[in-house]
C-alpha positions in Angstrom: 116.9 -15.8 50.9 117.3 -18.8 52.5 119.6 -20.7 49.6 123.5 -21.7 49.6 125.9 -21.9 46.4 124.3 -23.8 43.9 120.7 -22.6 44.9 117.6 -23.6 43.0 116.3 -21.4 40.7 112.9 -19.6 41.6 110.5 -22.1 40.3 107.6 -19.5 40.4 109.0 -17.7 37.0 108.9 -18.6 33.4 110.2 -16.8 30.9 110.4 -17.6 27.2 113.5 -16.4 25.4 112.4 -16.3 22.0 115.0 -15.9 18.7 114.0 -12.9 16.4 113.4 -16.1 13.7 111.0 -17.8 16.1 108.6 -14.7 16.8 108.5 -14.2 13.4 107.5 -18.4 12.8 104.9 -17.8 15.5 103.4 -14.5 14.4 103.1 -16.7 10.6 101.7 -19.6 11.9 100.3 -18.3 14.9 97.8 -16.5 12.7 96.5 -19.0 11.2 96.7 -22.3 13.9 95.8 -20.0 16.9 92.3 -19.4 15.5 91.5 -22.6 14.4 92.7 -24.6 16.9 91.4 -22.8 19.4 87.6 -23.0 17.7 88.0 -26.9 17.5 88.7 -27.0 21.0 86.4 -25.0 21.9 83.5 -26.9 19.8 84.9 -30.3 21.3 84.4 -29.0 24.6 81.2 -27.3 24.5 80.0 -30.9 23.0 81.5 -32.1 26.4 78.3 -30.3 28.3 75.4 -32.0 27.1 77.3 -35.7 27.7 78.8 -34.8 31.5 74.8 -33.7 32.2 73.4 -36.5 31.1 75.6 -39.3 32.8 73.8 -38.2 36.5 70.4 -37.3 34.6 67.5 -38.1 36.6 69.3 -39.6 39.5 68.4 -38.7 43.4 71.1 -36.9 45.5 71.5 -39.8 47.5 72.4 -42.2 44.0 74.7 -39.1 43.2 76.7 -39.6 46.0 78.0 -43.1 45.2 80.1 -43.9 42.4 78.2 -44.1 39.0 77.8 -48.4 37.9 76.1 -49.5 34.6 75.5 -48.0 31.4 75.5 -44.5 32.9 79.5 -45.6 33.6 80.8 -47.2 30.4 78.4 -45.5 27.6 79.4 -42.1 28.8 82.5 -42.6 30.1 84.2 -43.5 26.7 82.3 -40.6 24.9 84.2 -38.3 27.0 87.5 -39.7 27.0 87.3 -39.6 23.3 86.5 -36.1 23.5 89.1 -34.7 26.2 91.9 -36.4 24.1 90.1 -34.6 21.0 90.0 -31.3 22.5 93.9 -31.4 22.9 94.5 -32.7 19.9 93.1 -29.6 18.4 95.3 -27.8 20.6 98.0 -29.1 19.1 99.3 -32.4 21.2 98.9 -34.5 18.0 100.5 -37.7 20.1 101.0 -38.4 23.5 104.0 -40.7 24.3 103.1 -42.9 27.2 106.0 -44.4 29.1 105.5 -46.9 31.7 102.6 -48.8 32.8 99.3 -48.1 34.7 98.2 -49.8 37.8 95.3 -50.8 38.5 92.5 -49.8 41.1 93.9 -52.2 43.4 97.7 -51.7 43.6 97.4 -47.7 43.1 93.8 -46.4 44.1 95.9 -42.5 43.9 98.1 -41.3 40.7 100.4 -38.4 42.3 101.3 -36.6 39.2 104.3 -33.7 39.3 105.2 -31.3 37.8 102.3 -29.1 37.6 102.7 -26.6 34.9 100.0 -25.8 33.5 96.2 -26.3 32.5 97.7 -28.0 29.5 98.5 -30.8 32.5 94.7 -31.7 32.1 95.3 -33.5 29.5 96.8 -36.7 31.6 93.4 -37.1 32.8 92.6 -38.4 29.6 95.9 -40.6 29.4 94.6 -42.2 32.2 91.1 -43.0 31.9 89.4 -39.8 33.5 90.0 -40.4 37.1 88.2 -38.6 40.0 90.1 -34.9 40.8 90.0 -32.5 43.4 89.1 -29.5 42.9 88.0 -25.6 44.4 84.3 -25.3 44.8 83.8 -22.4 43.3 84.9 -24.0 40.1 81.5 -25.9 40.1 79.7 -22.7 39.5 81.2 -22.3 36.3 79.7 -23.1 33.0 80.9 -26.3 31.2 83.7 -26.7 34.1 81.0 -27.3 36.6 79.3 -30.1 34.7 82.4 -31.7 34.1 83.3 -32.0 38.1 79.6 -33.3 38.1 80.3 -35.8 35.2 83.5 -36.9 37.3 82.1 -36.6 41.1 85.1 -34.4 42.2 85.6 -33.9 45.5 85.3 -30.3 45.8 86.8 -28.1 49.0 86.9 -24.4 49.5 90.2 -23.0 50.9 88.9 -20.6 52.6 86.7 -23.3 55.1 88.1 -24.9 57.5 85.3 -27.8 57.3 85.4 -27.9 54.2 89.0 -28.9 53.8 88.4 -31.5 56.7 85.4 -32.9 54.6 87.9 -33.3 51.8 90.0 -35.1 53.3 87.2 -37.4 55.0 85.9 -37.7 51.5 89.6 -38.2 49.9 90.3 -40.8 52.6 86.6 -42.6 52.8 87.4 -43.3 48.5 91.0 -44.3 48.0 90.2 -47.1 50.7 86.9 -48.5 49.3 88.5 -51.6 47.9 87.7 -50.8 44.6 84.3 -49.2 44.9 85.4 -45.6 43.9 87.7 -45.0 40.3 91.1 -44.1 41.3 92.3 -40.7 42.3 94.4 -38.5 40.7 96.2 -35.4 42.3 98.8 -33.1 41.6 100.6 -32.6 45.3 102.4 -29.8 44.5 99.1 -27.8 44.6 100.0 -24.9 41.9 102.2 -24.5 38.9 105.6 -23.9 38.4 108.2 -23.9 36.0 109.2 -27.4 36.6 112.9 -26.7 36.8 112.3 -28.2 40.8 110.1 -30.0 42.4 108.1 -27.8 45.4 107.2 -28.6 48.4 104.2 -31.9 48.1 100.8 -30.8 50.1 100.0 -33.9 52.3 96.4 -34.6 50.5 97.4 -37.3 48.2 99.2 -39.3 51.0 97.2 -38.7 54.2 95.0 -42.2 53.9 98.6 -44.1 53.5 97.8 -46.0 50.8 100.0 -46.4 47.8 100.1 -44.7 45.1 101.6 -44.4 41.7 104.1 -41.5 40.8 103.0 -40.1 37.8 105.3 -37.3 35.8 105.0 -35.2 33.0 107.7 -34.5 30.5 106.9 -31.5 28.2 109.7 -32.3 25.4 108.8 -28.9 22.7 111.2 -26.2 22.2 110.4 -23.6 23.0 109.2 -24.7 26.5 105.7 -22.4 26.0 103.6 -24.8 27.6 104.5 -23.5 31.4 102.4 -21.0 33.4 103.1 -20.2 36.8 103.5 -17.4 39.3 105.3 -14.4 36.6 106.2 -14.9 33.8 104.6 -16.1 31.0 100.5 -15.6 30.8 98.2 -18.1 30.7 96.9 -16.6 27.2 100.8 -16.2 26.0 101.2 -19.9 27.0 98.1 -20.7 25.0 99.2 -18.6 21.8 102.8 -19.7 21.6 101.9 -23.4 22.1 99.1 -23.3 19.9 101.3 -21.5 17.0 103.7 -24.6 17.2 103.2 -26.9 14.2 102.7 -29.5 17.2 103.6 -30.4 20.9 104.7 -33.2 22.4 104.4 -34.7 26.1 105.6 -37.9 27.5 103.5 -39.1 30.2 105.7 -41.5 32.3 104.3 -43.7 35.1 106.6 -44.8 37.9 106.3 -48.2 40.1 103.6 -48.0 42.5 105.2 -46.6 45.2 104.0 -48.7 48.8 104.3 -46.7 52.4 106.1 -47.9 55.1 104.4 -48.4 58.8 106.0 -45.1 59.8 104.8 -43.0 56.8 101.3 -44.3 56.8 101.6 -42.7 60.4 103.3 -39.4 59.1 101.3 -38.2 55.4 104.0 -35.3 55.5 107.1 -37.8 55.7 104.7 -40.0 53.1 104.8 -36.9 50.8 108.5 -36.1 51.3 110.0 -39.4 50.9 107.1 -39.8 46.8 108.8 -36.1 46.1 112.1 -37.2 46.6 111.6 -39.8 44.5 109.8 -38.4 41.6 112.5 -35.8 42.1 115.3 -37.8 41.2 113.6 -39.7 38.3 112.9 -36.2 36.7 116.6 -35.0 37.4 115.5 -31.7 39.3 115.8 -30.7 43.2 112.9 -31.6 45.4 112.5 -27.9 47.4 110.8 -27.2 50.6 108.8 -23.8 48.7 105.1 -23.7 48.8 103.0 -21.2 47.5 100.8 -19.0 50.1 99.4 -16.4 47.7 103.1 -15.6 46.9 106.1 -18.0 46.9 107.7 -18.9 50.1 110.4 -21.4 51.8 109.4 -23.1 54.9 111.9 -23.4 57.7 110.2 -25.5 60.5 106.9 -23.6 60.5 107.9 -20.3 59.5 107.0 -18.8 55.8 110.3 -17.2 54.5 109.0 -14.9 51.1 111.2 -16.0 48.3 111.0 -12.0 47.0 110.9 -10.2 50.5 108.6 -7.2 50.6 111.6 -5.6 52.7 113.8 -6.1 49.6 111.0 -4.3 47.2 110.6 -1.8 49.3 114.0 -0.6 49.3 114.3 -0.8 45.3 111.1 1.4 45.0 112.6 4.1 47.2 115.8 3.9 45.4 113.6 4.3 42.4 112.2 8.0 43.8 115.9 9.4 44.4 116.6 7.7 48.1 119.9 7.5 49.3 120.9 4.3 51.8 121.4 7.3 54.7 118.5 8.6 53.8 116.5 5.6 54.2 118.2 4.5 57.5 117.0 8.2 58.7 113.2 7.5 57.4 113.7 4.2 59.8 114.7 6.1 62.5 111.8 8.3 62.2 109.5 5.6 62.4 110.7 3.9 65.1 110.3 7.1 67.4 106.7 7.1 66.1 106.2 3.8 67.1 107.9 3.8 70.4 106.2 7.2 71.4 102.8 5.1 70.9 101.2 6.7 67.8 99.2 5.0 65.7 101.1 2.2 63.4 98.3 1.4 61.4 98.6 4.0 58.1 96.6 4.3 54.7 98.8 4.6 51.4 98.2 8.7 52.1 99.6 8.5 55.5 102.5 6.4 54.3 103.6 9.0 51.5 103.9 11.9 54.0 105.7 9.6 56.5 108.2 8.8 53.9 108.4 12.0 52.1 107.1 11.0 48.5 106.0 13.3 46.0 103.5 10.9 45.0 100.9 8.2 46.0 101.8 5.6 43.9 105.0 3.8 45.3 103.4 3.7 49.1 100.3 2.6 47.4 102.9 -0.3 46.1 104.6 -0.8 49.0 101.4 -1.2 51.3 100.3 -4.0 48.6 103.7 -5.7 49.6 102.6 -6.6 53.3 99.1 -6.1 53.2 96.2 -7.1 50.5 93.9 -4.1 51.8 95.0 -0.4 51.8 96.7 -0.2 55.5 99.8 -1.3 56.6 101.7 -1.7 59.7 104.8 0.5 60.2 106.6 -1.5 62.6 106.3 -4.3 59.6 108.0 -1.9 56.9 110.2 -0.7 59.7 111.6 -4.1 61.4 111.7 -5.8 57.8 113.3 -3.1 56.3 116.0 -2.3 58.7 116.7 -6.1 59.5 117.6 -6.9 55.3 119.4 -3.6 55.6 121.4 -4.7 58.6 120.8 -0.8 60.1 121.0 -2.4 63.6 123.0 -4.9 65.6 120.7 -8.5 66.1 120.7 -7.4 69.9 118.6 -4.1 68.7 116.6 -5.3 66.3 115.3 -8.2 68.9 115.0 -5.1 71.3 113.2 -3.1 69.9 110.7 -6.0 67.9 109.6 -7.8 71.2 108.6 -3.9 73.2 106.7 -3.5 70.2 104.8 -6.5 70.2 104.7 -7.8 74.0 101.5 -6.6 74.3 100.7 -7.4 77.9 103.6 -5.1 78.7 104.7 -8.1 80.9 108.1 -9.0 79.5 106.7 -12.5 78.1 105.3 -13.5 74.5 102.0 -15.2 74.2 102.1 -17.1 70.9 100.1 -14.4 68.9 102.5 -11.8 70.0 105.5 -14.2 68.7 103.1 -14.5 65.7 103.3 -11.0 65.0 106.7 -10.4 65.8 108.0 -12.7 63.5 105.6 -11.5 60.7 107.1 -8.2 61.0 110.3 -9.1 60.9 110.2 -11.6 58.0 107.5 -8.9 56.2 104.8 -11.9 55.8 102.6 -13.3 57.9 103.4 -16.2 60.3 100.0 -17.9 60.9 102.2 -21.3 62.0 103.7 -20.2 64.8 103.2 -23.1 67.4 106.2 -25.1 66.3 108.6 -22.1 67.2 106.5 -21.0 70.2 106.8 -24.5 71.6 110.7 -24.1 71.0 110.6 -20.9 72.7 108.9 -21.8 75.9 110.9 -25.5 76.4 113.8 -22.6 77.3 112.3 -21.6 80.1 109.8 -18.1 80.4 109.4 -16.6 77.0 111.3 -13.5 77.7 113.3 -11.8 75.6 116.3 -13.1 76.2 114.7 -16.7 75.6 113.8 -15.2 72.3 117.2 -14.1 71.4 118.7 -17.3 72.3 116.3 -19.1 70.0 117.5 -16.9 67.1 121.0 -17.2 68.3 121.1 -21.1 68.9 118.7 -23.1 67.6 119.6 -25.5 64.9 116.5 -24.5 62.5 115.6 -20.5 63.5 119.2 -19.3 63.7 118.7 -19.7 60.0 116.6 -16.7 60.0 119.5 -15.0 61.2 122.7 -16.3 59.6 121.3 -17.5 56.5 118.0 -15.2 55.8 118.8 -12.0 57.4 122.6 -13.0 56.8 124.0 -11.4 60.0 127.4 -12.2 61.1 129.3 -11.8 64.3 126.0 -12.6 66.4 128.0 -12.7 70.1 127.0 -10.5 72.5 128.0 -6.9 72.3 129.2 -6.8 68.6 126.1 -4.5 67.1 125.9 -1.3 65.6 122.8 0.1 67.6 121.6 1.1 71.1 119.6 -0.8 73.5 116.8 0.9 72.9 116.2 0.0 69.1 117.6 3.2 67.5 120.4 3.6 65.3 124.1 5.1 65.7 124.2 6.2 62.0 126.6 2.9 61.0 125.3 0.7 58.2 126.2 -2.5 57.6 123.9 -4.0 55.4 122.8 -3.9 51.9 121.1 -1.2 49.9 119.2 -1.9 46.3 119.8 -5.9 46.9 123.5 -5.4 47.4 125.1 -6.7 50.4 128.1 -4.6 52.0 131.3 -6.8 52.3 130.9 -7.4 56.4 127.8 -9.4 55.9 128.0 -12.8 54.1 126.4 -12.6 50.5 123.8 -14.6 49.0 
């Protein structure tokens, strides 16, 4: 990975180390509170339904679409402040410790509020007077949830829809600058939860109509920490039980000065977002990371998506796992690239995948096709480039080789972006869907040969990361390698096997 001496640690897992004399004061109390607390909250918020549909009751879709005035505002409103603060009361926050001061409408019209660790983080919304949220649209279909985005006039966005996330932010944007007219805004920019041991990378949502806005964190102060539920780790149902067998929890809910934009990052929301998660970084005592999470946890450099757990590096523990020596692996890659170069399909099922590596059984090539791929096919020149590069089985000269005849698809010597796109995918094991940045960067040299290419990697001050801190190679001047021209292997391996590094290539 991507990460120097004192690295951050992976903020996608939580585990809870608990003492033999704490399982046994959970499993006591747990027995008990778990049960009841749980059937209080869950009466509180059932009670919530009937209110949330009634504040919008009888009104016409065009009234529905401006923020609710009158008595439908201030009768309802408090009813259901009262009863979100009640609902995680019963959970077991029996006092919130509020830090700081709110502003108002006017100086903050968006509370950016970080770190986001759980649903348990809902319970700010009632701290601060039920703002408006963002959320997924397919949350509105749900029972209960879906009238409360109603009650609140979310702005909802599907992921998935490129219009729709541009309506969001029209929507997001047309709000926070109404003067007053809409409630304020409250996000969490960081988009998903985490472990809150750094700050990750802040999405640009929150910051993209350059207003100000108020920095809001979240201090979860019980021990043990069971509140937290993120990537692996800790369930969502094990965060529930443990913190709900605690006699209590406590939060502090801390508000920070408004925090005003400058000329330059009204003009740049991903600067804007930087410069607030730098900030909110510092007050919390954590590092402010560059990862984002894009189905699975990844560090950007530039545009590229670097997996925080490489599929390359799984792939090589589940073959260790079946008996698989390093030379024995190195041979399997040799074997594929000869498949691939003498133009044989390179799209396999799972099946195809077991005979090509020799398994016994279905199961681990059933895993490793889940590692690259969500459907049952994989790519072998993905498997084969990711592998082999983490494994350092050929010189950088090679591996470029061999990677840009596989994917210049015009046969013409030059990338197009989608064939950089690909390359890159396959040689990182993930997906590269941002590829303009680094094609840009790759053409401002001149044609985009292969030797352009390998110059990039070789030279440029953000992708000769890839190689020297990623892929860790060392020694990258022409003519020190370990392979042939044409991609395949001399038998010399200088790389790691099982996630250990050999002594000639830098370590993590």
């Amino acid at each position: 990975m991507l990460m120097n001496k004192g690295q951050t640690a992976h903020p996608f897992i939580h585990e809870v180390n608990l003492t033999a004399l704490q399982r046994i004061q959970g499993l006591v109390l747990g027995v008990f509170l778990f049960p009841v607390r749980i059937t209080l909250a869950v009466l509180f918020f059932l009670l919530m339904w009937p209110i949330a549909r009634l504040r919008l009751a009888g009104l016409p879709e065009s009234r529905r679409a401006e923020p609710v005035q009158g008595w439908r505002r201030w009768l309802f409103h408090h009813i259901m402040v009262f009863l979100s603060r009640a609902v995680f009361f019963c959970v077991g926050f029996l006092w919130v410790r509020v830090k700081g001061r709110q502003a108002g409408l006017k100086e903050a019209p968006v509370l950016a509020v970080a770190p986001h660790s759980s649903f348990l983080d809902m319970l700010v919304l009632s701290v601060t007077g039920l703002p408006i949220v963002v959320s997924r649209s397919e949350n509105a279909k749900l029972p209960v949830i879906g009238a409360l985005l109603e009650f609140n006039q979310s702005v909802l966005v599907s992921r998935k829809d490129p219009e729709s996330r541009k309506k969001c932010v029209s929507q997001i944007c047309e709000r926070v600058t109404s003067d007053g007219h809409w409630p304020q805004m409250l996000m969490f920019p960081e988009g998903t939860t985490t472990n809150g041991r750094a700050l990750i990378k802040f999405k640009p949502g929150a910051f993209v109509a350059g207003v100000p806005v108020q920095p809001v964190l979240l201090h979860y102060c019980s021990q043990p920490d069971t509140v937290r539920w993120t990537w692996k780790g800790l369930t969502w149902l094990g965060a529930l039980w443990h913190t709900t067998s605690q006699i209590y929890s406590s939060i502090t809910v801390e508000f920070l000065p408004v925090y005003t934009p400058s000329v330059e990052e009204k003009q740049n929301p991903e600067l804007y977002a930087e410069n607030v998660q730098k900030l909110m970084a510092r007050a919390l005592g954590v590092p402010a990371t560059d990862y984002v999470m894009e189905g699975f946890p990844v560090q950007k450099l530039g545009n590229l998506s670097l997996p925080l757990e490489p599929p390359a590096q799984e792939t090589l523990r589940l073959l260790h796992q079946q008996g698989f020596s390093k030379s024995r692996v190195e041979s399997v890659m040799k074997d594929m690239i000869d498949s691939c170069h003498s133009g044989q399909i390179t799209m396999v099922t799972a099946d195809q995948l077991t005979a090509v590596l020799g398994l016994e059984e279905k199961q681990t090539a059933a895993k490793i096709c889940s590692l690259y791929s969500k459907d049952d096919t994989v790519d072998l020149r993905q498997i084969c480039l990711s592998v082999s590069a983490v494994s350092g089985f050929w010189s950088l000269e090679s591996l470029i080789h061999t990677a840009f005849t596989w994917f210049d698809a015009d046969v013409d010597g030059q990338l197009s972006a989608e064939d950089l796109s690909g390359l890159m995918g396959a040689l990182l094991g993930i997906p590269q869907r941002c590829i303009t940045e680094m094609y840009s960067a790759l053409t401002s040299r001149g044609q985009p040969t292969e030797a352009s290419l390998r110059d990039l990697l070789m030279t440029h001050p953000t992708y000769q990361k890839v190689i020297t801190e990623y892929l860790h190679f060392s020694g990258l001047e022409a003519g020190h390698h370990n392979g042939l021209p044409n991609g395949k292997t001399n038998g010399n391996n200088n790389g790691i096997y099982n996630g250990y590094r050999t002594t000639n290539r830098k370590t993590d």
